[in-house]
ZAKOL-677970 format. One record per residue (C-alpha): residue in one letter; y, x, z. Coordinates in Angstrom, 3 decimals. Layout:
<atoms>
{code A y Y x X z Z}
...
</atoms>
This chain:
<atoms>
{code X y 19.467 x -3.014 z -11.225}
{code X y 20.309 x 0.543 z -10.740}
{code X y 18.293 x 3.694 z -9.772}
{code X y 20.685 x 6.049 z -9.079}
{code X y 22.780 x 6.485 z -6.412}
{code X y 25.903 x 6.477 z -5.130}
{code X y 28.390 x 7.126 z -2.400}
{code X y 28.933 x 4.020 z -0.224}
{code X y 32.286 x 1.846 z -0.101}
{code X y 34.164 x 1.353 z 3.133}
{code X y 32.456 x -2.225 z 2.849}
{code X y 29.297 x -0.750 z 3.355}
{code X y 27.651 x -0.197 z 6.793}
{code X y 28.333 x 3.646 z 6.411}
{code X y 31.122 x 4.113 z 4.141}
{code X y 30.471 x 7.852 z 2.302}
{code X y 26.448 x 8.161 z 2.732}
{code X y 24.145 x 7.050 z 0.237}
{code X y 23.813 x 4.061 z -1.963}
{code X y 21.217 x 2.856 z -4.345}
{code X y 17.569 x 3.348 z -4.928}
{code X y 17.205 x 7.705 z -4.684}
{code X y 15.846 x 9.901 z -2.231}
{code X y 12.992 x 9.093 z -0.539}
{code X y 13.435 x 5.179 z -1.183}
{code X y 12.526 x 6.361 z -4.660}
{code X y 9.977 x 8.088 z -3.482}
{code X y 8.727 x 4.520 z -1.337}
{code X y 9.257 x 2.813 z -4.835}
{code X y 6.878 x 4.790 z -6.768}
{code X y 4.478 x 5.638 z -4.343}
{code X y 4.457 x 1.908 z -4.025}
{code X y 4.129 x 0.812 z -7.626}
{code X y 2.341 x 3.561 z -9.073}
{code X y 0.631 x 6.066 z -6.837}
{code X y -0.496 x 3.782 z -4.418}
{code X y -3.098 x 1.943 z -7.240}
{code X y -3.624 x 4.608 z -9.136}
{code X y -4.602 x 6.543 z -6.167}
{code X y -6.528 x 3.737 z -5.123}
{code X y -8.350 x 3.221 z -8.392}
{code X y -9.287 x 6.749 z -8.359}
{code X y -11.133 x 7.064 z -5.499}
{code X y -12.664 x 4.130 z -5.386}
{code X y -13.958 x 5.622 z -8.363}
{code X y -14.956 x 8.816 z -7.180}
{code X y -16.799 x 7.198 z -4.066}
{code X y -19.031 x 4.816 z -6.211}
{code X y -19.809 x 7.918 z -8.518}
{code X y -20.866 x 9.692 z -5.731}
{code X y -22.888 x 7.182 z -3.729}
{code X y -24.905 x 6.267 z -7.382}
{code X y -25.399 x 10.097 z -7.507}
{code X y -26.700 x 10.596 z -4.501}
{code X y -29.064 x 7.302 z -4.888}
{code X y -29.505 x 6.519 z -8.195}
{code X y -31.558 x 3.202 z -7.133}
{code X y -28.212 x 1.497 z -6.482}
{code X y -27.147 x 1.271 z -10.187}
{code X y -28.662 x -2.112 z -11.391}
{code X y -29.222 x -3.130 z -7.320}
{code X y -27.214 x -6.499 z -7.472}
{code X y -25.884 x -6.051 z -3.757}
{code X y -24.684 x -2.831 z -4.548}
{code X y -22.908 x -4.256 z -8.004}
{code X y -21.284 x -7.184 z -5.499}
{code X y -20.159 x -4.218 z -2.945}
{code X y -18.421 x -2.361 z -6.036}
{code X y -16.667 x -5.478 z -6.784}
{code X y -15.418 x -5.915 z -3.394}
{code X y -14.609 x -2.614 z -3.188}
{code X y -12.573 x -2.919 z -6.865}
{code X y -10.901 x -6.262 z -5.415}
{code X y -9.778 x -4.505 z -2.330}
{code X y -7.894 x -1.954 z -4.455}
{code X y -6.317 x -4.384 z -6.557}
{code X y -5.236 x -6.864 z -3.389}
{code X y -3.550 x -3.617 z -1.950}
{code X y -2.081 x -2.400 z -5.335}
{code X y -0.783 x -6.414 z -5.761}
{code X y 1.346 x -6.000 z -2.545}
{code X y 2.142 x -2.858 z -3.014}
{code X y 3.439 x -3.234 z -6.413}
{code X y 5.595 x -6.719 z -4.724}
{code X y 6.960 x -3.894 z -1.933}
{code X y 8.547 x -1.618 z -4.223}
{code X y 9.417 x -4.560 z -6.424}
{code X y 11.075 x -6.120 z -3.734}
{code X y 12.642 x -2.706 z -3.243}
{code X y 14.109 x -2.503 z -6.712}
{code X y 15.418 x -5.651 z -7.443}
{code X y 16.156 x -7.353 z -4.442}
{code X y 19.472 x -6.173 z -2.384}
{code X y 19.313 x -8.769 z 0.272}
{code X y 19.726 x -7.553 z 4.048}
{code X y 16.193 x -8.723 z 4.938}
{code X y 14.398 x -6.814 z 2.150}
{code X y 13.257 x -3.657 z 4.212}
{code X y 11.832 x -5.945 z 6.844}
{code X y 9.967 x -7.971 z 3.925}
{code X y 8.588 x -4.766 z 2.472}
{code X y 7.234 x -3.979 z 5.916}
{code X y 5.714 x -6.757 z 6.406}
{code X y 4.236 x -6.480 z 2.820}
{code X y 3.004 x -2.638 z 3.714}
{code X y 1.431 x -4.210 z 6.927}
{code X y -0.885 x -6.228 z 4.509}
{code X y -1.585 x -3.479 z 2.750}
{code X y -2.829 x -1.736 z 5.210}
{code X y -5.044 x -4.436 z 6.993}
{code X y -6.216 x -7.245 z 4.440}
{code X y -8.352 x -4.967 z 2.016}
{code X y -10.293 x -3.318 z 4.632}
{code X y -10.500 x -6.892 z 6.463}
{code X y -11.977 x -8.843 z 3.002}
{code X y -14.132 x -5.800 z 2.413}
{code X y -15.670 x -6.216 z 5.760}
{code X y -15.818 x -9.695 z 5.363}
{code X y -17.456 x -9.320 z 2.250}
{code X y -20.213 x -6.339 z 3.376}
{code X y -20.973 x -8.800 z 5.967}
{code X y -21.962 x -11.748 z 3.773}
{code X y -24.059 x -9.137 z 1.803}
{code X y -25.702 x -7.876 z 4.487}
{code X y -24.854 x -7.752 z 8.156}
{code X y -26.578 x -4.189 z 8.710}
{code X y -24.029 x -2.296 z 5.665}
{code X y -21.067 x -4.115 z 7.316}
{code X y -21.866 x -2.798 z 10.425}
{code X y -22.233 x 1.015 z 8.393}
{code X y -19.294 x 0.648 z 6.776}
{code X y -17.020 x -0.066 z 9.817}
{code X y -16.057 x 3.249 z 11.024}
{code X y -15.028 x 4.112 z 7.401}
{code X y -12.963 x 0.882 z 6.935}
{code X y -11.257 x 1.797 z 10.879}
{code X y -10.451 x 5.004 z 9.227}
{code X y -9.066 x 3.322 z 5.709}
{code X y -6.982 x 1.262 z 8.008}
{code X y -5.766 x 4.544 z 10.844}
{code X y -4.554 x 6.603 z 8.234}
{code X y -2.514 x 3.687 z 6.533}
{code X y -1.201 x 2.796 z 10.104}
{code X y -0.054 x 5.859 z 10.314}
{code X y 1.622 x 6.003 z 7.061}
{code X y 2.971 x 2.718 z 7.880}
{code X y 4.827 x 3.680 z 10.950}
{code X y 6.289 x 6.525 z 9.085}
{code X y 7.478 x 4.645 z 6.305}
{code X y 8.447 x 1.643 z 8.627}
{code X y 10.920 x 4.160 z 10.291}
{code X y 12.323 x 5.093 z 7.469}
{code X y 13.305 x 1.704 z 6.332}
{code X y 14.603 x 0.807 z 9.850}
{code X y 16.847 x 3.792 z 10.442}
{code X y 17.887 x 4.907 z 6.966}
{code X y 21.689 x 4.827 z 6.252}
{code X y 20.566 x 4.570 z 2.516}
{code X y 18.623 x 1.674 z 3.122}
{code X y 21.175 x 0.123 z 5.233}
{code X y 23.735 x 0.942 z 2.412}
{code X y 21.491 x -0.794 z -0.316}
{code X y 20.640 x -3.810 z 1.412}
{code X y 23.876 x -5.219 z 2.458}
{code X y 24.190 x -8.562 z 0.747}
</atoms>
């Protein structure tokens, strides 16, 4: 395994460009493996604060102790594919790794809001039906992220340099 880079070989698909995990596939890597949950962790954090401060009957309510928990699990199913992405990423220089981590990023994106929705509605069908528009906007802005990264991974010489084997 090595994080630095390099020029390419004539072997590679663009001989003299890039090589290695640097740039901004460092950037994916980390943002992957550690801002991603910390991020996550954080505001989740922040939110619950917030909503027990502004109604201080919730701490103690036990639907609003099993909506924390979803929310906690949702962060930590998103930071478990995340960290697999960049993982992925590091250690594995097969040809089909970029299309792996997308598909991984995908699930990021769409299976915690999903099982927190799920969730909300087992609770109670009336906060599920609250807490849709912000879940649509969890899962817009990491569509849009998505497509940026996505591209990146799909027309990167670096990438195509790294995963050659």
């Amino acid at each position: 395994m090595t994080l630095s880079s390099h020029l390419a070989t004539p072997s590679h698909p663009f001989p003299g460009k890039p090589v290695g995990i640097g740039g901004w596939l460092l950037f994916l890597v980390i943002a992957l493996t550690f801002i991603g949950p910390m991020f996550g962790v954080a505001a989740t954090r922040v939110a619950i604060a917030g909503a027990e401060q502004a109604t201080p009957d919730l701490v103690g309510n036990p639907a609003w102790s099993a909506i924390t928990l979803t929310q906690y699990a949702g962060v930590a199913i998103a930071s478990a594919l995340g960290l697999a992405a960049g993982l992925l990423l590091v250690f594995r220089k097969k040809r089909g790794t970029p299309q792996r981590v997308m598909g991984l990023m995908v699930l990021v994106v769409v299976v915690p809001p999903v099982f927190e929705y799920v969730v909300y509605h087992h609770i109670n069908p009336a906060f599920a039906g609250a807490m849709a528009d912000p879940l649509i906007i969890q899962m817009a802005r990491g569509a849009v992220s998505l497509l940026i990264w996505c591209s990146y991974l799909g027309v990167s010489k670096r990438v195509q340099n790294t995963y050659v084997e």
